[in-house]
N, C-alpha and C positions, 0 to 999 in steps of 0.2 A: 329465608330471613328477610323478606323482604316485606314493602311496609305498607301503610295503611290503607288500604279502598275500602271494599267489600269483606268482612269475614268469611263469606262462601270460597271468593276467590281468591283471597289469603289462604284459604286451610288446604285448597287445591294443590295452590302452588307449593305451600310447603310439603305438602306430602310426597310431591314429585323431587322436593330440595333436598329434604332430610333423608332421603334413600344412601345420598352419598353421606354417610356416615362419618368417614374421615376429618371433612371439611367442617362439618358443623363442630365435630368434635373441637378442631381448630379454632374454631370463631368464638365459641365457650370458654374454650382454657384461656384464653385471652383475658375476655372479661374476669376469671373467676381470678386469674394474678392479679390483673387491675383492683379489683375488689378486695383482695383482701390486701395490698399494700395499702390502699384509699383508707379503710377501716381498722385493720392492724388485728383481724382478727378471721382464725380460718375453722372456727368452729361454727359451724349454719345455726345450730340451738341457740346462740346468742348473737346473730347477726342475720339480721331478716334477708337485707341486700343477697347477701350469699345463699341463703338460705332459699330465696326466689333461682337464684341459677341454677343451683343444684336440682331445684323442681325444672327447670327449662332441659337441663340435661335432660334428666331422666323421660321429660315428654319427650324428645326428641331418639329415643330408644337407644341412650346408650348407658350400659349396663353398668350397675351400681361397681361392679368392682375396678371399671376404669374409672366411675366418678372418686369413690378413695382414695385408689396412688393418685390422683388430679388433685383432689386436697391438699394430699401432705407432700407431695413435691412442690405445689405452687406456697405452702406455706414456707419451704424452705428457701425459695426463690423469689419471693416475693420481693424482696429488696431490692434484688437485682435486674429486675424488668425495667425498663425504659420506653415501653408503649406511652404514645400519649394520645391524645382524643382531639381528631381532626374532624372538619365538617366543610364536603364543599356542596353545594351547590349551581346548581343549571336549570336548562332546558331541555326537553327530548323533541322527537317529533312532532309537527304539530303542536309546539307550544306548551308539552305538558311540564309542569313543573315536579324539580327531582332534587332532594336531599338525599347527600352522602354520608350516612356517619361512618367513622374509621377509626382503629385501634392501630398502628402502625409504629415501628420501629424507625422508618425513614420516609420522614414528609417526604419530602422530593420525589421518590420515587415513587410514592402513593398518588398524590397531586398528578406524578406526569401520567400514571395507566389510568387515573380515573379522566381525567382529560382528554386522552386516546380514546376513550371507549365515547365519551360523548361525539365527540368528531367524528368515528368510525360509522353511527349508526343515525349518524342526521341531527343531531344536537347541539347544545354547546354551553361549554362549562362558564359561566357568570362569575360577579363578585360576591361577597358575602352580603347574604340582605334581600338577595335578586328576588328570591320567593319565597324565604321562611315567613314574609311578612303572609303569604296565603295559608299558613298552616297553627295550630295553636297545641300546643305540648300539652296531654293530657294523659290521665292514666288509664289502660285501656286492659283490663281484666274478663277473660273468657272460659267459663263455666260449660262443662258437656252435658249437654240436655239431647244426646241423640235417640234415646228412649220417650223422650216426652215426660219424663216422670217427675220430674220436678212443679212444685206448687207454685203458681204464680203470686197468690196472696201468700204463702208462708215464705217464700223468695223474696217477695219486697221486704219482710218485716227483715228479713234475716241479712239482705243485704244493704241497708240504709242504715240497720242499727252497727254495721260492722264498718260505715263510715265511708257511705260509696254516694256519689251526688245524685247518678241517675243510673238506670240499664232500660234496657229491652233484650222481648225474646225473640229470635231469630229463627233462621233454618237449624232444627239441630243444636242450636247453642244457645246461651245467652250472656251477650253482650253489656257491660257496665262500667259506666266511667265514674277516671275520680281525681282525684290533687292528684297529678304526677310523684311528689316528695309522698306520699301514702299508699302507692299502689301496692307495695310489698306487706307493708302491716293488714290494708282490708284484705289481700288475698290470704294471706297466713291464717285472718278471723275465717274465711271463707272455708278454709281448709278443716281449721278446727271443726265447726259445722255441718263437717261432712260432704261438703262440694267438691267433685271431681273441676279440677283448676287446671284448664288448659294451655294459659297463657296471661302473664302476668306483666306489663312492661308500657315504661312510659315511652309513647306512640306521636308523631307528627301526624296529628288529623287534619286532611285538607278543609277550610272552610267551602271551595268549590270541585268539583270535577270535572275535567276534560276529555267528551268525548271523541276518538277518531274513526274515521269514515275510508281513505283512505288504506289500500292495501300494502301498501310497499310502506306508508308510514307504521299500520297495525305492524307489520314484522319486524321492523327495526326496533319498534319501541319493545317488543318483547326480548329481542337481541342484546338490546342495552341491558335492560334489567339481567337480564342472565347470564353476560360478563362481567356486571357488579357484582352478580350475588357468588361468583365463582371466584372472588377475588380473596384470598385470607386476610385480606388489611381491612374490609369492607364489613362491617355490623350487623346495619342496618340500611336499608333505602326505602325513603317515605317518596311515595308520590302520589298526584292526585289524576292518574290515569283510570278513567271508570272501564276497567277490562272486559270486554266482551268474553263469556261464557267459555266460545271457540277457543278463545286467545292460547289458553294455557294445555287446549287438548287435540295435542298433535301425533 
């Protein structure tokens, strides 16, 4: 679950993340209570927001009949959650810059192991501001083209008119931005459509990236992210580290 460089190196990492199934599972139900106390409603047919998660589940392979009882127990509980939505901010290695998002029951505690972990691994947790000013919230929607078989001319028409600003195609996939507060309605049009929708979420895209050279920084900086992303309080981490290929295949 962690955030934006490369799509390549995005799908790698998740695919090595979402093995532990328990955890993501965790990080979901989170959101999906959040969601539906934020919105007051736990039907996906009429709430796109949710409606996006429950696609995020089920990409994430976990099977439709734990996403169910996740409905209608977080419908019943919905009330009763007290997560709120923290964001801190740092440095890693070498200067890279790192957003935290978090869904947490108890700041403090969240605060102090995200704090730990920057410390532990060469970095160091900032004030708010330190680096979101390098990054610009955008919505960042991913279509599976690992066939190739998708039209590039019938793709543009079909995903401009469904309200997306820009895309390209990539390795395997292809990649499209758009309004953040939209990303859920274009990918629902996309879906209509018949586009296999891989991922759908508004995204901290770095305006630059950070490369390291550096071995003892290359490992800690993977270190960090991997004690974020093991953290249940922990969302999402955006950063603007350009990961070396190696990095993630150990």
């Amino acid at each position: 679950m962690s955030g934006h460089s490369k799509w390549s190196t995005i799908k790698r990492k998740k695919g090595e993340k979402d093995g532990a199934r328990a955890k993501v599972f965790t990080k979901i139900s989170r959101e999906i209570l959040v969601c539906i106390k934020e919105t007051g409603s736990a039907d996906p047919s009429n709430n796109s927001k949710l409606a996006a998660l429950v696609q995020k589940a089920k990409s994430n392979n976990i099977p439709n009949d734990n996403i169910d009882r996740l409905l209608k127990k977080a419908a019943g509980d919905a009330e009763k959650n007290d997560y709120e939505n923290c964001v801190y901010e740092g440095y890693g290695p070498g200067g890279v810059a790192v957003i935290v998002d978090c869904l947490t029951d108890n700041r403090n505690r969240t605060a102090g192991e995200v704090r730990h972990y920057f410390d532990k691994f060469g970095g160091n947790m900032g004030t708010t501001g330190c680096v979101s000013f390098m990054f610009t919230l955008k919505g960042v929607i991913v279509l599976n083209n690992e066939d190739g078989d998708i039209d590039e001319d019938k793709a543009m028409e079909d995903i401009l008119e469904s309200g997306a600003e820009d895309f390209s195609f990539e390795d395997g996939v292809v990649e499209i931005t758009t309004d953040p507060a939209e990303v859920d309605n274009v990918a629902a049009e996309l879906r209509k459509r018949g586009y296999d929708v891989i991922s759908a979420e508004a995204e901290q895209v770095p305006s630059t990236y950070t490369t390291l050279t550096d071995e003892d920084q290359l490992k800690k900086m993977g270190l960090l992210l991997e004690a974020l992303d093991d953290n249940d309080d922990v969302q999402n981490v955006w950063h603007n580290w350009d990961e070396p290929e190696s990095a993630d295949e150990d």
